[in-house]
C-alpha positions in Angstrom: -87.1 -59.3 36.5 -89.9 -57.7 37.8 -92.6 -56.2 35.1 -95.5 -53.7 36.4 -98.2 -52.8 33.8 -100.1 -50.2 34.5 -103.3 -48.5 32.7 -105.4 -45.6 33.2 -105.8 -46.4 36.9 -105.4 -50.4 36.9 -103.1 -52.3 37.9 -102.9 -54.7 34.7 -100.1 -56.6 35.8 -97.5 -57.6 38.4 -95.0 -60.4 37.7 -91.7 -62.0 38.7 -91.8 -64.5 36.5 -90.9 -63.0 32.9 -88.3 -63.2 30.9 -87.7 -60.9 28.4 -90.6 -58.1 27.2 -90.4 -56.8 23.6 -91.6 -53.1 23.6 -92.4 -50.9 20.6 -90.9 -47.4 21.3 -90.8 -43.9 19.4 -87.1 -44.7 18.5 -87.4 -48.2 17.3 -88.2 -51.5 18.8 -86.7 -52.9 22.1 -86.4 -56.2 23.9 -85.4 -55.5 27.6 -84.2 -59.0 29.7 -83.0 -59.3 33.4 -80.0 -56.3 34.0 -80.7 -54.5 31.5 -79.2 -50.9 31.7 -81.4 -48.3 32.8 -83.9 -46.5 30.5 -86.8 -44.4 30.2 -88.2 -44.6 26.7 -91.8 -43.7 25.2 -93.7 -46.1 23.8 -95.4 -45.7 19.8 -98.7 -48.2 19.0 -97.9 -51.7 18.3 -97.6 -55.2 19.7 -96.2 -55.5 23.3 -94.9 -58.8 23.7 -93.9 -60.4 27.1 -92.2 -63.8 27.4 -92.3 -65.7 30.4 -89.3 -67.9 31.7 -92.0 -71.6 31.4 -93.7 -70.8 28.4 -91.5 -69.8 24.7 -94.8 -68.5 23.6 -95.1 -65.2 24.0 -98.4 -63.0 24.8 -99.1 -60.3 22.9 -100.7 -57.1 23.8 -101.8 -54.2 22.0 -101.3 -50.9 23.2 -101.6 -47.0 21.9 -98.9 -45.4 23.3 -97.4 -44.8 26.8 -93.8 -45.1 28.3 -91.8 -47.5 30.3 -88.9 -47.0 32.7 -86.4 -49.7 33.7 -84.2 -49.5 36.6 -83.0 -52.3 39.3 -83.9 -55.1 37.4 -87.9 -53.4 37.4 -89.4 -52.3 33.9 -92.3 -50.2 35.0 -95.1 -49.7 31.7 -97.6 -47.0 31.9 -100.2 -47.5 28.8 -102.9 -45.1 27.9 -105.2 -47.5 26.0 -105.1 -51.9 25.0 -106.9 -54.8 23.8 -106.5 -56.7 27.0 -108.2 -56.6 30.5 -107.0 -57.8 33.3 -109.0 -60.6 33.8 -108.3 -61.7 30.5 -104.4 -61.7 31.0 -104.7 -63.3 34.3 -106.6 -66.3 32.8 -104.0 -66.6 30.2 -100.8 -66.5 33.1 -103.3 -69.1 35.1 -103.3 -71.5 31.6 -99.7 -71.4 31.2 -99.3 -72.5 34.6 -101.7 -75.4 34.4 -100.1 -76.3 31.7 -96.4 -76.2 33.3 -97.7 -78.6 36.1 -99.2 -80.6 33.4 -96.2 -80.8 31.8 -94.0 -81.7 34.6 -96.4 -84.5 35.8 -96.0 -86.0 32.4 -91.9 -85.7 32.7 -92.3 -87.4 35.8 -94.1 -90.2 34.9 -91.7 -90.8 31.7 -89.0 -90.7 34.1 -90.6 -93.4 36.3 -90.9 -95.3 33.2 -87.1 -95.1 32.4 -86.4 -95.9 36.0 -88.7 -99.2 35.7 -86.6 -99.8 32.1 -90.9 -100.0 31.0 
């Protein structure tokens, strides 16, 4: 699904490549995956938390209050005030991507192993 983040005029984030994203709203706590049903929902302060399809850990963001709207598979969040810049959430995505092709260069080279009967 696609996941837009947005913050008092910044763009914080723009991905394809989540999962699920747990939200804290004013009626009680939410997890919204791919085809989800449409909502519109204002968020309460607490720990945003998005999980991305290559990584089970998930990052966590705090945030003040704002609201998000889902609909055609796109969860837009607008958030008034958080602990993370955008800088600082693009080096962790860039980490967990180093660490994917890390990860399958080391499940490659175990398969070659098993190929080789090493």
């Amino acid at each position: 699904m696609q996941v837009n983040i947005y913050t008092t005029g910044k763009v914080l984030l723009e991905n394809t490549n989540i999962q699920s994203v747990y939200l804290p709203t004013v009626t009680g706590d939410i997890e919204i995956y791919d085809n989800h049903v449409p909502i519109i929902s204002k968020l309460k302060p607490g720990t945003l938390k998005l999980y991305y399809y290559d990584d089970p850990k998930p990052i966590f963001v705090q945030i003040e209050d704002g609201f998000l709207v889902f609909r055609d598979n796109c969860l837009n969040i607008i958030i008034t005030k958080t602990n993370i810049t955008l800088e600082e959430l693009r080096e962790i995505e860039e980490q967990a991507i180093r660490k994917k092709d890390k990860n399958i260069g080391l499940e490659d080279h175990i398969n070659e192993k098993d190929a080789l009967n090493i």
